[in-house]
N, C-alpha and C positions, 0 to 999 in steps of 0.2 A: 650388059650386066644388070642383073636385077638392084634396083634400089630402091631404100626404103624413104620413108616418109616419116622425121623426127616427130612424134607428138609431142615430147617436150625438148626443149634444147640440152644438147647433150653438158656433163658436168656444170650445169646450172647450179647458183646457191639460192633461184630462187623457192620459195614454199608452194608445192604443187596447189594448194590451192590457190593462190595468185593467178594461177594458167585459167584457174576456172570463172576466178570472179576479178574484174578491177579495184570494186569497191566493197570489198568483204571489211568488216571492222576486226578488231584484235581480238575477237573471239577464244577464252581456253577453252582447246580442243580436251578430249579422253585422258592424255598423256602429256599435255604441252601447257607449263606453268602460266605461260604468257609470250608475247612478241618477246625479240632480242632484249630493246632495253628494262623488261619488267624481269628478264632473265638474269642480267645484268645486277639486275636491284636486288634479286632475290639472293644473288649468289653474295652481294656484300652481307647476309644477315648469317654466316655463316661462322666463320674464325679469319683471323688475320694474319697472313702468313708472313714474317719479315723478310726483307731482301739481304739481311746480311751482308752489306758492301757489295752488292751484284752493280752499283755506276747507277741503278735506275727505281729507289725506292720505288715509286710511283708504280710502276708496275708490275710491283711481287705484292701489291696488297690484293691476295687471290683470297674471295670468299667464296662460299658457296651452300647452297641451298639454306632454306626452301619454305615455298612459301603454303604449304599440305601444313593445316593446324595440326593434324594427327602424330607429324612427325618431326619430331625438335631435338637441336641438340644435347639439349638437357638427358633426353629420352636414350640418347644413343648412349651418352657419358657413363649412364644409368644400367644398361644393360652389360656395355663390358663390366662391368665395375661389380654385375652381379656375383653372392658369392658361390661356389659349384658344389653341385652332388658328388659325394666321393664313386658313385658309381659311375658315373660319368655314360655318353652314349655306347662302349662297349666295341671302342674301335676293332680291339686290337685281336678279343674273341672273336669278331663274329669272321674278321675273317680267314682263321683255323681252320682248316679238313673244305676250306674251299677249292674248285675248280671256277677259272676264269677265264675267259674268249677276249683276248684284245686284237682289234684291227686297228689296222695302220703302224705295227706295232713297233717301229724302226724309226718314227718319228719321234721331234725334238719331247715332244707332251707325255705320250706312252711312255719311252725309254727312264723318262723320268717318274711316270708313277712305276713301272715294274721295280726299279732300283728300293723305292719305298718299300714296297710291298715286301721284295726280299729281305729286306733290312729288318724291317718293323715289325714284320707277321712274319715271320720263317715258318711257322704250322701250316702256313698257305698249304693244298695240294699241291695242285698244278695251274700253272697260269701257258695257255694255248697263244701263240703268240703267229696273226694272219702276217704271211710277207707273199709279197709278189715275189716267186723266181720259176723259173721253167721246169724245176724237179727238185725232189725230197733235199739234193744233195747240195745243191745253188741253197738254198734256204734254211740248211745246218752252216753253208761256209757263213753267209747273214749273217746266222744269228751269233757265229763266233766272234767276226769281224766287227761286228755294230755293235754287239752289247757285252757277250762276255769278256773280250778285251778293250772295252772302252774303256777311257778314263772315269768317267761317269762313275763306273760298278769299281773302282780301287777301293774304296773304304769296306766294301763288302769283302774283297778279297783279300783284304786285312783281316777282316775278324775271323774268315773261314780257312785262313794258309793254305796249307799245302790239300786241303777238302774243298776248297774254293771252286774249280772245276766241276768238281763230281756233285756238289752242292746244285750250282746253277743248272747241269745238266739233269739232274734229279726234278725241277722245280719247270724247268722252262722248255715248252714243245712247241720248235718249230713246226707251223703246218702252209703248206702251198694254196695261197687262194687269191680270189681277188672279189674286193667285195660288190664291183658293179653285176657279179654276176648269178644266176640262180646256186642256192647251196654256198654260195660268198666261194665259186671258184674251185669249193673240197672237190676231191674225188668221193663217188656215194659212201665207201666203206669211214672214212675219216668224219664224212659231215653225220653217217648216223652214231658213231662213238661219240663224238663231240654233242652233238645234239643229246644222247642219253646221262653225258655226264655234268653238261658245265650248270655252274648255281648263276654267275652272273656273266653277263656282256659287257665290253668298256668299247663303245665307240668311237676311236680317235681318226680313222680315217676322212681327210678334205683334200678338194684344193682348193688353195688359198690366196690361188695371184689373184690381185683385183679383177683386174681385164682381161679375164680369160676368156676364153672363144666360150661362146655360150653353150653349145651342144658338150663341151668338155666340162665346164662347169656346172649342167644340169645332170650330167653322168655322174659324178662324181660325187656331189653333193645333194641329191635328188635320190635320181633311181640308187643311188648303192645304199641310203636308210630305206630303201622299197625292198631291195634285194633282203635287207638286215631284220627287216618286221619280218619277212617272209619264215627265214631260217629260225628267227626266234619263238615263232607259234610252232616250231618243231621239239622246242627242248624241251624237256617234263618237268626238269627238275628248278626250272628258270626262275629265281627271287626280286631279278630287276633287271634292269637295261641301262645303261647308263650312255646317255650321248653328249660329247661336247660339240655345241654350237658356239656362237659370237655376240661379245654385248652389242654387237654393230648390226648383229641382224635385227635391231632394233629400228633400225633403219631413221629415216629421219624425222622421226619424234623427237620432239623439245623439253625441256625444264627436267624434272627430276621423273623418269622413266621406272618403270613398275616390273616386279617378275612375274608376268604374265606369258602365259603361252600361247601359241600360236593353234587357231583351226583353221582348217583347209576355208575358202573363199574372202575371207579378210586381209587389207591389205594398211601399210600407212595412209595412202591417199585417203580407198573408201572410209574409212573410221574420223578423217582429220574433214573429210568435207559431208559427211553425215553429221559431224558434231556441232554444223556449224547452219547445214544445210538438210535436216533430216528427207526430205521429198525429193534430192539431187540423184538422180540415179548414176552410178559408175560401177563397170564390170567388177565381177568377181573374180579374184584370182584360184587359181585352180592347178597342181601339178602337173596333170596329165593334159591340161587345155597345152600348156606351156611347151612339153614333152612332143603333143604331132605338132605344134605350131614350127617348131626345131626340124623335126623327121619330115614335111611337107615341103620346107624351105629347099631343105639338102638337098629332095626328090625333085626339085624343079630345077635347081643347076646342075645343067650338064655338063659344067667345068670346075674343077678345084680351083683357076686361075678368080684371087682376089675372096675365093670363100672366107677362108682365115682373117680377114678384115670384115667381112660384112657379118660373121656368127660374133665379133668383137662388139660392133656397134649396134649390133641385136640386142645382145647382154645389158649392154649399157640403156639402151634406151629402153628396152623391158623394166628394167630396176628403177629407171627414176619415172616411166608412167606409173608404175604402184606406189613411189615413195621410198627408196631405198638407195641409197650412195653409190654402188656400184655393183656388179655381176656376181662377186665374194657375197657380199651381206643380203644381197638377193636369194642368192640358193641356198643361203643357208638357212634362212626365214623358212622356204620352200621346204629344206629337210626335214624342219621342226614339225613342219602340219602334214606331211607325210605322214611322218613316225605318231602323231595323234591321232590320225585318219584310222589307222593298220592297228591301232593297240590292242585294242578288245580290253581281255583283263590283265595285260603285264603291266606291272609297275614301269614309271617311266621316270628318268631324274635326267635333265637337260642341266648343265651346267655351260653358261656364257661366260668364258672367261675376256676380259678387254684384249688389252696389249702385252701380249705376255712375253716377258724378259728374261735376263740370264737370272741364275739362283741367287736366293738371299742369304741364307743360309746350308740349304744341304743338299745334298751329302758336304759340299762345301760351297761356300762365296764364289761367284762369278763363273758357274759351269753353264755352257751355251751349245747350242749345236744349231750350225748357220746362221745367215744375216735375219735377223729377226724385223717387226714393222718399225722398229725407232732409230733403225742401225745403218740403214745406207744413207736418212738425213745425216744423223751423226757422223759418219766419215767420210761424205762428199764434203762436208764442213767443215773437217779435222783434214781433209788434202787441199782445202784453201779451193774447193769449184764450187760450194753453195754458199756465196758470200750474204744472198738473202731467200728468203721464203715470201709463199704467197699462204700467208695466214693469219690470223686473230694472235697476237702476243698473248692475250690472254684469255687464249681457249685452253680451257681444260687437257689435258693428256693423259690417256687414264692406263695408266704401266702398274702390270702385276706380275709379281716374280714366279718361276715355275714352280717354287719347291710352293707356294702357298697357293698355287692353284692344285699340287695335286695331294695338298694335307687337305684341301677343302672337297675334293671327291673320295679320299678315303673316308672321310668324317659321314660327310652325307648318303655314300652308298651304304655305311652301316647303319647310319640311322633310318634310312627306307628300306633298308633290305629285311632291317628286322620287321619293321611295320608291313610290309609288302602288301600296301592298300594299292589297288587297281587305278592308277589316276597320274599325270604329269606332275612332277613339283620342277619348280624352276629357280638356278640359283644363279644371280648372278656374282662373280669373281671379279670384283674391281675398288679399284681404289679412291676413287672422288670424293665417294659421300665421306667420309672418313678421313682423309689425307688428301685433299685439293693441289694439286698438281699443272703448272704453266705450262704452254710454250715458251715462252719468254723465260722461264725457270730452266728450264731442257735443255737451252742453247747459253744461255751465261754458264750454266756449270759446267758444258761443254767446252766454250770461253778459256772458262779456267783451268779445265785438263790438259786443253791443247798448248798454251800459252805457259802451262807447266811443264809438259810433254810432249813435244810436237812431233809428229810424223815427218818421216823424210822422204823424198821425192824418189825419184830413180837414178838424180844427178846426187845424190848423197848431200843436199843442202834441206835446212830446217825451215819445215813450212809454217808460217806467220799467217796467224786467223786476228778478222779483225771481229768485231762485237757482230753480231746479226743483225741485219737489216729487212723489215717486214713490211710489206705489200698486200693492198686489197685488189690492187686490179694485174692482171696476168702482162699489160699493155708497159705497165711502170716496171714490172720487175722483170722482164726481155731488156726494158733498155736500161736497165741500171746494171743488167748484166752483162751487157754488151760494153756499158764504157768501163765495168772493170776491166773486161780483157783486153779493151783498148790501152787502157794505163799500164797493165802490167808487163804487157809487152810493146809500151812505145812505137804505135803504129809510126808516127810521123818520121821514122828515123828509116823507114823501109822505103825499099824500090818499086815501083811501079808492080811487078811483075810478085811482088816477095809479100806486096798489098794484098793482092786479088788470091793468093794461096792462103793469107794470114784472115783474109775474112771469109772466108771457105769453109775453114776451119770453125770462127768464131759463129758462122750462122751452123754448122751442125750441133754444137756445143750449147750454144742458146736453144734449140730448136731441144734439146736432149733436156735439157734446164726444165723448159716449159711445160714438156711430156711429163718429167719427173713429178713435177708441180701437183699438176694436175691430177695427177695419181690421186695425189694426198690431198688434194682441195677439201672435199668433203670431212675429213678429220681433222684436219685444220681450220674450220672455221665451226666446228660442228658442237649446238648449242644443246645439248643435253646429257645429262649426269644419272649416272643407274644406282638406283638403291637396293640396299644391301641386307633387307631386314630379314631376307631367308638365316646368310651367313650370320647374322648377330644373333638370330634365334638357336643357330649351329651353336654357336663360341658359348651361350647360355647353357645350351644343355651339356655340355663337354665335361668332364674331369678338370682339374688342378694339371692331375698330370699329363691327359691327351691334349691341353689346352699348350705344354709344353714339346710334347713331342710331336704334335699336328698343328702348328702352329699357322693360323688363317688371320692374324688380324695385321690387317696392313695399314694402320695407323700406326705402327712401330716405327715405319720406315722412315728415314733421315733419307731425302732422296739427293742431297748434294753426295755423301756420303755416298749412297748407294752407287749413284752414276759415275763419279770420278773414285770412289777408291775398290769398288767391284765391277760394275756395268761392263764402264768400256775398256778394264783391263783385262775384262775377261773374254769380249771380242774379239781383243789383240792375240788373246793366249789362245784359244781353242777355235778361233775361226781366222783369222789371222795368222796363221801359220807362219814363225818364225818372221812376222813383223811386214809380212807383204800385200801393201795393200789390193785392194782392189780393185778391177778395172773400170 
């Protein structure tokens, strides 16, 4: 079996330039305020967050940022505070008598701007909505199944009663496609009507498992923005493009991180050891280097047996020689300088959103669709099997709800769309710089949801969460997890025979623990915070009133509040089906 040769170690937290230099000094790189504890420093010069009886003052004093003279809290305070134009950016005209192309359109992100869009803009045209199905007729049953009878679209089908039906079908065209492929999958007659009609694109298609086989991940999140530039130099009528990527394809840049974009051969590594090392040569990254290095692989094994692990650790270990957490935040970096590479003159608007969560407020509190990135920690820990984490208590966690990530791409597709200057802008969607947000915060309010509401088991008994317990080394939190399960079920009181099954058990369980872990290593220990001055220049130019109906500022949020009396009830109610957990 072919195997590879780690350049770096795989889910390392150390700073790729460490691999390069032993005695490099604390050098600030392009994007990185400073080492951990100037990070550290920086973040206490920010606001003070209280613990509210969370059992561990000490640890909810979360500040943050920074230490950019340009950019101060003062400054921030200053701009929401600004007071608006009554004309505001013009949301809700501009987009009237449009036609609109969403891929991926069945996802948790799209289903949630479409609902907007119908609510808020009923002048829309038509919004073209791409779904993967085998024919016309699979892809009408979709679009009924998934969206017009979801819960999601109930408040819409309040105001339109008994036209409700004929409304949505008037507004929303299923079309059969897939975007990895030329034409994104149409048949010729559908890609040249669509092509002649639509004003804008909404790019919501990913995949988003971390660990994905990397030829699946470079498909997906790669060539299908290659596939998407292509059809888009077909439309005549085209005012923008709008793609969401990841504040994490930031990859692992430090301190207070910038909304810059992405060109094709820059990478975290080369940028972080040029900045420190101008004369240090390291390869460029490159899509299509990436693309035959995939397709060359494949064509050398002549067996499927073990591929599926070795395109796994390909992924991984591609992502952290350039500087990037995992195989997700890699190609998604990769999509961005694609779509820069292919633009020529379309307008381009990238929106990163972080960790996006169930709703804040609309169409109403706590609407979800599937386990989202906060939510299988939260309920391995709410079923009593993630007694601890391997993370930084007080790393940042940067959660932003849906409804306020898709007021923030209606806001900003209308303020580019009107402008339709030939050029990337980039926003990121997240809540740190603004609203400083713990680990250590995440799981006490957790704490207290559970311990006020606890999940039941499958023997019908109430499960009992203790506080969480936090590990830096993988080594401590195996065996801290090992002598819970030890305690809880009283190995000493078992047979010989009833042993050797009960720790069987206990090493798949631990071995599942670690896996999980690991997952999430890199965002749990992960030292930089994204600013947000696009969005605060958004929230400036906005209306009174669009500043109410597109509501983007997530320094509102009460996130105890959020998470115990919305979050995770809405987990329970819309992905939790009738209260059963997970497996």
């Amino acid at each position: 079996m072919l195997r590879f040769k780690n350049i770096f170690p795989l889910y390392t937290r150390e700073l790729p330039t460490k691999l390069f230099s032993e005695n490099h000094d604390s050098t600030i790189f392009k994007y990185n305020i400073s080492s951990l504890e100037n990070h550290k420093k920086a973040r206490k010069r920010f606001c003070c967050m209280k613990s509210e009886n969370l059992g561990n003052p000490q640890k909810c004093l979360l500040k943050a940022v920074t230490d950019v003279e340009a950019i101060t809290m003062e400054e921030n305070i200053e701009v929401l505070n600004t007071p608006k134009s009554s004309d505001g950016i013009g949301i809700v005209d501009f987009f009237g008598g449009k036609n609109v192309l969403v891929t991926g359109a069945t996802g948790f992100l799209a289903k949630a701007l479409v609902e907007k869009m119908l609510r808020t803009t009923p002048k829309i045209n038509k919004i073209y909505l791409l779904i993967r199905a085998k024919d016309k007729g699979v892809a009408f049953d979709r679009l009924t199944s998934e969206i017009i009878e979801s819960k999601l679209f109930k408040g819409l089908e309040e105001i339109h009663g008994e036209y409700y039906k004929p409304f949505m079908l008037s507004k929303l065209v299923p079309v059969v496609g897939n975007i990895h492929e030329p034409n994104l999958g149409m048949d010729i007659i559908t890609a040249h009507q669509i092509a002649e009609e639509i004003d804008l694109i909404v790019d919501s298609a990913a995949n988003t498992t971390f660990d994905e086989r990397y030829d699946i991940a470079l498909e997906a999140n790669v060539n299908g923005p290659c596939q998407l530039m292509m059809f888009a130099k077909k439309c005549k009528k085209l005012k923008l493009l709008m793609h969401y990527s990841t504040a994490y394809a930031n990859g692992e840049r430090e301190g207070l991180i910038l909304e810059m974009p992405f060109t094709m051969g820059e990478s975290i590594t080369k940028e972080k050891i040029t900045s420190f090392s101008p004369f240090t040569k390291f390869s460029s990254l490159h899509a299509m280097s990436e693309m035959d290095l995939v397709s060359k692989l494949k064509n050398a094994i002549t067996t499927n047996n073990g591929l599926e692990q070795i395109m796994k650790d390909l992924g991984i270990e591609r992502a952290k020689l350039y500087g990037w957490q995992d195989t997700y935040s890699f190609t998604k970096a990769i999509g961005e300088m694609m779509i820069d590479s292919m633009r020529e003159e379309i307008p381009i608007l990238i929106l990163r959103p972080s960790m996006i969560a169930s709703s804040f407020k609309e169409p109403f509190p706590g609407w979800i669709q599937g386990f989202r990135v906060i939510d299988p920690s939260v309920f391995l820990y709410g079923k009593g099997d993630l007694p601890a984490f391997l993370g930084d208590p007080d790393c940042l966690v940067d959660v932003v709800p849906v409804d306020l990530v898709v007021n923030a791409t209606m806001a900003a597709i209308a303020k580019h769309g009107y402008l339709q200057s030939p050029e990337v802008n980039v926003y990121h969607v997240a809540s740190t710089f603004v609203n400083p947000f713990s680990l250590y915060q995440l799981f006490n309010y957790c704490y207290e949801y559970f311990t006020s509401f606890p999940l039941v088991n499958s023997k019908g008994d109430k499960v009992e969460v203790k506080e969480m317990k936090y590990f830096d080394k993988i080594s401590d939190f195996s065996n801290y997890i090992w002598e819970e399960l030890s305690r809880q079920h009283n190995v000493q009181d078992l047979t010989e025979k009833e042993l050797l099954k009960t720790q069987m058990r206990f090493k798949r369980k631990v071995e599942y623990l670690k896996h999980f872990c690991k997952l999430y290593e890199p965002y749990a220990f992960y030292k930089g915070w994204f600013h947000v001055g696009n969005m605060r220049n958004l929230m400036e130019e906005m209306s009174e009133e669009e500043r109410i109906s597109f509501e983007i500022d997530a320094s509102k949020i009460n996130w105890r509040d959020y998470l115990t009396e919305i979050h995770i009830p809405g987990v329970k109610e819309h992905v939790l089906k009738g209260g059963r957990l997970p497996s």
